[in-house]
C-alpha positions as CSV (number, residue, x, y, z in Angstrom):
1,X,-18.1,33.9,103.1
2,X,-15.5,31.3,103.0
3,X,-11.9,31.1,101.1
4,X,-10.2,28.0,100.6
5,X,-6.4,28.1,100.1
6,X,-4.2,25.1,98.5
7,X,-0.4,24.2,99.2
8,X,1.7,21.6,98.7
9,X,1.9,20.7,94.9
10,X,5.4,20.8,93.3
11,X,7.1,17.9,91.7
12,X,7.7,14.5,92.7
13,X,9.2,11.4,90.5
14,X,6.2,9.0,90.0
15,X,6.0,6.1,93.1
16,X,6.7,9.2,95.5
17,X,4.5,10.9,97.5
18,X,3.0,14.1,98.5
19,X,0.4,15.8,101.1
20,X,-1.5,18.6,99.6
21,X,-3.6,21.1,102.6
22,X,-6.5,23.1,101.8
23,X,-7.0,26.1,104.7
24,X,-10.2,27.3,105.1
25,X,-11.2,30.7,106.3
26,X,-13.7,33.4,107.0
27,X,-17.6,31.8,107.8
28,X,-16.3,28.3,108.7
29,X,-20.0,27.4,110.1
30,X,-21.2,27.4,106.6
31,X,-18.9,24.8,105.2
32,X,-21.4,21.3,105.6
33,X,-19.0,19.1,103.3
34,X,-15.8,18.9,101.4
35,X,-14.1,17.4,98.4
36,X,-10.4,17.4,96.6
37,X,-10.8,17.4,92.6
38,X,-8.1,17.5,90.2
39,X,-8.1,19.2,86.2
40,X,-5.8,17.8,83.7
41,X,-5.1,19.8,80.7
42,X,-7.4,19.4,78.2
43,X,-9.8,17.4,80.1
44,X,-12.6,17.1,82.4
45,X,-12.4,18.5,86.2
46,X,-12.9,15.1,88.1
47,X,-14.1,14.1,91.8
48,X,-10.8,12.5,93.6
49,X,-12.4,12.3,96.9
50,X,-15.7,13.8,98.9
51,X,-15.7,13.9,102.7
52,X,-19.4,14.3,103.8
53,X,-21.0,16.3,106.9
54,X,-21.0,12.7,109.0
55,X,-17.3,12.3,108.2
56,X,-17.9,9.4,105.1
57,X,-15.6,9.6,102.7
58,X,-16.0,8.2,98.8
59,X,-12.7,7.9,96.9
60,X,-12.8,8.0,92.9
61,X,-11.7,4.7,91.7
62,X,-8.5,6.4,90.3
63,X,-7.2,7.0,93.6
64,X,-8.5,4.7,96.0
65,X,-5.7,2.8,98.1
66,X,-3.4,5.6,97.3
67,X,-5.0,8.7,98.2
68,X,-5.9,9.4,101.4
69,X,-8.0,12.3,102.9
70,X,-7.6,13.7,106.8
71,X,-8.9,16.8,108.6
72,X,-7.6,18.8,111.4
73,X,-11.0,20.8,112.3
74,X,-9.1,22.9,115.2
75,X,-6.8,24.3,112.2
76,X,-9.6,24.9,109.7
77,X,-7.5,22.1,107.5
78,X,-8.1,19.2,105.5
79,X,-5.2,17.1,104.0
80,X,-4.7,15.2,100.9
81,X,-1.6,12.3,101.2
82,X,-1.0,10.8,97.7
83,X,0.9,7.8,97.8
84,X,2.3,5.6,94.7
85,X,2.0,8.8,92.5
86,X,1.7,8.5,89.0
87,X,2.2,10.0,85.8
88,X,-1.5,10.3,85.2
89,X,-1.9,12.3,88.8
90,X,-0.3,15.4,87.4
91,X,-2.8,17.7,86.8
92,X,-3.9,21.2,89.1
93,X,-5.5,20.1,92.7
94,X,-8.7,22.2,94.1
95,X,-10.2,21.8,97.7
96,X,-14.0,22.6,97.5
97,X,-16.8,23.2,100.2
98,X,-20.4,22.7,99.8
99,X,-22.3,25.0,102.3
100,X,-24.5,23.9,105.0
101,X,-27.5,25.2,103.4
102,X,-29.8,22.2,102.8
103,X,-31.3,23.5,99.6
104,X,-27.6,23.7,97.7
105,X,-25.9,20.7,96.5
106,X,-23.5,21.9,94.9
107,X,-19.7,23.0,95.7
108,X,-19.9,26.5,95.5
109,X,-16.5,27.7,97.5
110,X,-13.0,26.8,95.8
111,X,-9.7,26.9,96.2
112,X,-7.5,28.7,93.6
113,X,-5.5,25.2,92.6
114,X,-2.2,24.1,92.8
115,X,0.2,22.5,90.8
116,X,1.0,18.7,91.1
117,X,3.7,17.3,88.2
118,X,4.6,13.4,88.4
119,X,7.5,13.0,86.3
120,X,11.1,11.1,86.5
């Protein structure tokens, strides 16, 4: 099994910044690929960025030249910096891994979330 583990949301005045980490855990050989979403109240959870088994990276267009994606593989991390934060980036942040299983496609480990809040 694998467990996932966020830190690093709080509150930050929009145009600031923040790095979010996402520690993984337990049977890191199954983790093939990995992704950051975020869930605003009230809507839709929503792909912010997915980092694929080769290392590609695809950025939602909501974040792109702002957010920005990095692993450390020796401590089982992977990083989100958020740059130029706005109002509209508060919502709760999840770090998700797909398994290396080539029949599943889908992002079946998570993170429990944490809070990000852009406000002044």
């Amino acid at each position: 099994q694998v467990q996932l583990v966020e830190s690093g949301g709080g509150l930050v005045q929009p145009g600031g910044s923040l790095r979010l980490t996402c520690t993984a855990s337990g049977s890191i050989s199954d983790i093939y690929a990995m992704a950051w979403f975020r869930q605003a109240p009230g809507k839709e959870r929503e792909l912010i960025v997915s980092m694929g088994g080769a290392g590609n990276t695809n950025y939602a267009d909501s974040v792109k030249g702002r957010f920005t994606v990095s692993r450390v593989n020796a401590k089982n991390e992977l990083y989100l910096q958020m740059d130029a934060l706005k109002s509209e980036d508060t919502a709760v942040y999840y770090c998700a891994a797909e398994p290396n299983d080539p029949g599943v496609h889908d992002y079946v480990y998570w993170g429990q979330g944490t809070q990000v809040t852009v406000s002044a």
